[in-house]
N, C-alpha and C positions, 0 to 999 in steps of 0.2 A: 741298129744291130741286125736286125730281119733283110735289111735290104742287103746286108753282106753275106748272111747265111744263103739267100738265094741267088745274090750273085754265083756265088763260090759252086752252089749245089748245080745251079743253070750250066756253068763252064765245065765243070765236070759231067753232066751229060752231053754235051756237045761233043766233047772229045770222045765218050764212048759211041754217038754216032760216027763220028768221023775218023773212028779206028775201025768198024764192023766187031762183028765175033767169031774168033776160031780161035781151034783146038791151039791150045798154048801154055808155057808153062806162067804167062806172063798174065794176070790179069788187074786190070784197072775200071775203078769201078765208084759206086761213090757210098757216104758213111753217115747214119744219121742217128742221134740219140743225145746225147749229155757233148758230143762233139758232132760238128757237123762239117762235112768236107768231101776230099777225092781220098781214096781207098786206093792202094796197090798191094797184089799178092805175088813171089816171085817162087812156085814148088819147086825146092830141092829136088829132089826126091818122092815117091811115095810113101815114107813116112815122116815129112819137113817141108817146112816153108817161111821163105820172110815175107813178112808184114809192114808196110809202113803207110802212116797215115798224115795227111796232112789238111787240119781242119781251125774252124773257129768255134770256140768253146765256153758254153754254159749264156747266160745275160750280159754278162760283162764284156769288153772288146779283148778280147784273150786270142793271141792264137797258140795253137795249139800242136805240135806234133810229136809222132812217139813212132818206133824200129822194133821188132819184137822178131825172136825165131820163136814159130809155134812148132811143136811137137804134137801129130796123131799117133796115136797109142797103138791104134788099129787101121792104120794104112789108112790113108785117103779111097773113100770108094766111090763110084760111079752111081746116081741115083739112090744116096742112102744119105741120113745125116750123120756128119762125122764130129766125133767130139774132139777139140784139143785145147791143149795149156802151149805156155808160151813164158816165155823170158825177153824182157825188153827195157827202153830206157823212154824216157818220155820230155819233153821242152815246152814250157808253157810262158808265154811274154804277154802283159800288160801291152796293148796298143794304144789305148785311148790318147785323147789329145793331153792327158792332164795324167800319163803314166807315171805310175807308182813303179820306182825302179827297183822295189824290194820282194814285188810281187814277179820276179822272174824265176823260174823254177826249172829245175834237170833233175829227175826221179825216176825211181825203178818202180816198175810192174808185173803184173803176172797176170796175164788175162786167160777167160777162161770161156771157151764158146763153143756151138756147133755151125757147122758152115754144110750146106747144101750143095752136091757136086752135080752138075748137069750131066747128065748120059754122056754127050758128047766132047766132054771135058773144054765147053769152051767158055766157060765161067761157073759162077757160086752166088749162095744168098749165104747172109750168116747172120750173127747174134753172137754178141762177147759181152762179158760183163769184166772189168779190172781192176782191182787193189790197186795202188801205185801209192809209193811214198815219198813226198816232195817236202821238200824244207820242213821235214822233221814231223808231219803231217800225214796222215792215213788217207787219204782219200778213194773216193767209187767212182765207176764211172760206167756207164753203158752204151751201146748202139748195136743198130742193125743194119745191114747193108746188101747192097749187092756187084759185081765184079763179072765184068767180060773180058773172052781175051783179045789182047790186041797185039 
């Protein structure tokens, strides 16, 4: 299981070397905590943006992905930390060789973070934390990451 978290974590920095960084509404980046993986943020607007992550998740051979619009209350700002929530949908599959087909899950979330804007708007660090409810199921979930633009 380690050896796929750092595969996945390795290829997603490679790709952020091999995009650079600039000023972009697009940033791609990578995600680590309770899910570990590649991070993409796409800003609407100054106060919106989509989220989608696509990661492998917790001990078990899980993977993992989830879509979220986040909402900044207070505008996305340059060199400040920005707090926002979000509304999303999340997909979680058993991979092991010995998959449990009942452990496959599609649940709603609401996460909740602040994300770091660089001066130069050419990426972010952040910290979310998310509820999500899956097969009837409360669950938490954490990470922190970071994202450049490409």
């Amino acid at each position: 299981m380690k050896t796929r978290r750092m595969t996945c974590a390795g290829a997603a920095l490679a790709l952020l070397f091999a995009a650079g960084c600039k000023d972009s509404p697009n940033h791609l980046g990578v995600i680590h905590g309770d899910v570990t993986g590649v991070a993409f943020r796409h800003k609407l607007d100054r106060d919106n943006a989509a989220h989608a992550d696509l990661a492998v998740h917790g001990d078990v051979d899980f993977i993992h992905g989830h879509v979220d619009y986040q909402f900044y209350p207070h505008r996305i700002r340059q060199n400040e930390w920005n707090f926002y929530w979000g509304l999303g949908v999340s997909y979680s599959a058993d991979v092991s060789d010995d998959a449990d087909p009942d452990l496959v899950g599609l649940g709603f979330r609401v996460p909740l973070g602040l994300a770091y804007e660089f001066d130069d708007e050419s990426g972010d660090f952040f910290a979310q934390a998310a509820p999500f409810l899956v097969n009837d199921q409360l669950v938490f979930s954490w990470a922190i990451g970071v994202r450049f633009g490409i």
